[in-house]
C-alpha positions in Angstrom: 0.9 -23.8 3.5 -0.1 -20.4 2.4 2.0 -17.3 3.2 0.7 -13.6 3.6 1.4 -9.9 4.5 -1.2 -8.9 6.8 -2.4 -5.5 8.6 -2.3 -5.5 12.4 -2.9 -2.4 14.7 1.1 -2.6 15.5 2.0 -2.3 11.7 2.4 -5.1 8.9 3.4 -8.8 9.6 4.1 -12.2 7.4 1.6 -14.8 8.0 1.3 -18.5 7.6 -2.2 -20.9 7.1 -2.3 -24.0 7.0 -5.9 -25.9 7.6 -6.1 -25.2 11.1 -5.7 -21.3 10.5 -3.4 -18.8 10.6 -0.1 -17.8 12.6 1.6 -14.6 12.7 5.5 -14.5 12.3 8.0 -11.8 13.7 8.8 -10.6 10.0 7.2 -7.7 8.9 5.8 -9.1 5.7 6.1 -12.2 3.9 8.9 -11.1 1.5 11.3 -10.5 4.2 10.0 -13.9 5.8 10.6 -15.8 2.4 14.8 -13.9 2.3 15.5 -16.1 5.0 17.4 -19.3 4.0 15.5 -21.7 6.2 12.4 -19.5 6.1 10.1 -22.7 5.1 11.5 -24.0 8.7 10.5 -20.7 10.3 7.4 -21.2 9.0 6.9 -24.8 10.0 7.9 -24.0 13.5 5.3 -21.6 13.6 2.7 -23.7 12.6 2.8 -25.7 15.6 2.1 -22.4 17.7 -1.2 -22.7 19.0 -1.1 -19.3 19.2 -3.3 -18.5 15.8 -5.4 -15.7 14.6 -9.2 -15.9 14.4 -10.9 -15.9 12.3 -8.8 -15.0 9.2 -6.6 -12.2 9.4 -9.0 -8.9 8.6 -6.8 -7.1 6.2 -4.0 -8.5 4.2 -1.7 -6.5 2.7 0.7 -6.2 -0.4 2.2 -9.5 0.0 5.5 -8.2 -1.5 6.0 -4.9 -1.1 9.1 -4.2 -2.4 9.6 -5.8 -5.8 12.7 -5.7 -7.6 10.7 -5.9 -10.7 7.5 -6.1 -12.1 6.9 -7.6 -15.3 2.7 -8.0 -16.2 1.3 -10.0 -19.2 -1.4 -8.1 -21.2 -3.7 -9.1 -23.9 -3.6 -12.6 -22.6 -7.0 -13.5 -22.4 -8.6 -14.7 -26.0 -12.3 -13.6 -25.1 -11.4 -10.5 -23.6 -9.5 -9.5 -26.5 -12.6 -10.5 -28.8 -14.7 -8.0 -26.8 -12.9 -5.2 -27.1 -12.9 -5.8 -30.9 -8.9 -6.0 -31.2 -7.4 -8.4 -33.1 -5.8 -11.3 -31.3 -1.9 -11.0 -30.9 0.2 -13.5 -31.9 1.9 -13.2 -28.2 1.1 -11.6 -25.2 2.2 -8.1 -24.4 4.7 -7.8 -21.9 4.8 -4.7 -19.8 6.2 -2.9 -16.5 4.7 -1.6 -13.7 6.2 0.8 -10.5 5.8 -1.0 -7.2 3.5 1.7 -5.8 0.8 0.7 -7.9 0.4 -2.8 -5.4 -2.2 -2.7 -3.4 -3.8 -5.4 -1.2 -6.3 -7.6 -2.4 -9.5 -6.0 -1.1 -8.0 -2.2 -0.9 -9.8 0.3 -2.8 -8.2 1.4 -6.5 -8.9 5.2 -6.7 -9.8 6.5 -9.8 -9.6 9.9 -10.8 -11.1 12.0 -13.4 -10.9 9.8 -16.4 -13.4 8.6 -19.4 -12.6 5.1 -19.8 -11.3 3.2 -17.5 -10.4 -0.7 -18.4 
């Protein structure tokens, strides 16, 4: 089972797959869907809809979009950190981000007017 936020015409919805496709909940994203005590039940039920979208949902969206927290690991990946010519840390950097940095997995990043961007 897979969950998912994904964009409809009527606004944002969860999702669930499992390998016969996926089903569209009546939660508007899969955080609120996964607050629900029994929400793995939800989910199962909807599974046996044979109501399912096809093919795969066109646009997913910010599967949570209102973190409490985000905490990102950085410098965590040896040969990276070789090719930019840093030294290797002894640990990881930890670091925050604000939640309106998210964006869906295939949405565009705008970029403005910078030098270097990594």
């Amino acid at each position: 089972m897979r969950l998912a936020t994904v964009r409809t015409p009527a606004g944002t919805r969860a999702a669930v797959e499992d390998a016969a496709g996926w089903v569209l909940l009546e939660h508007p994203d899969a955080q609120a869907l996964i607050a629900e005590p029994d929400w793995r039940a939800q989910a199962d039920a909807a599974l046996q809809s044979p109501l399912r979208m096809q093919p795969e949902p066109a646009e997913f969206g910010v599967p949570m979009p209102r973190p409490a927290k985000l905490l990102c690991c950085g410098l965590n990946y040896r040969d990276h950190i070789v090719e930019t010519g840093r030294a290797v840390p002894e640990y990881p950097t930890l670091f925050a981000k604000f939640a309106d940095t998210l964006t869906g997995p295939a949405d565009d990043v705008v970029v403005h007017d910078t030098e270097r961007l990594d």
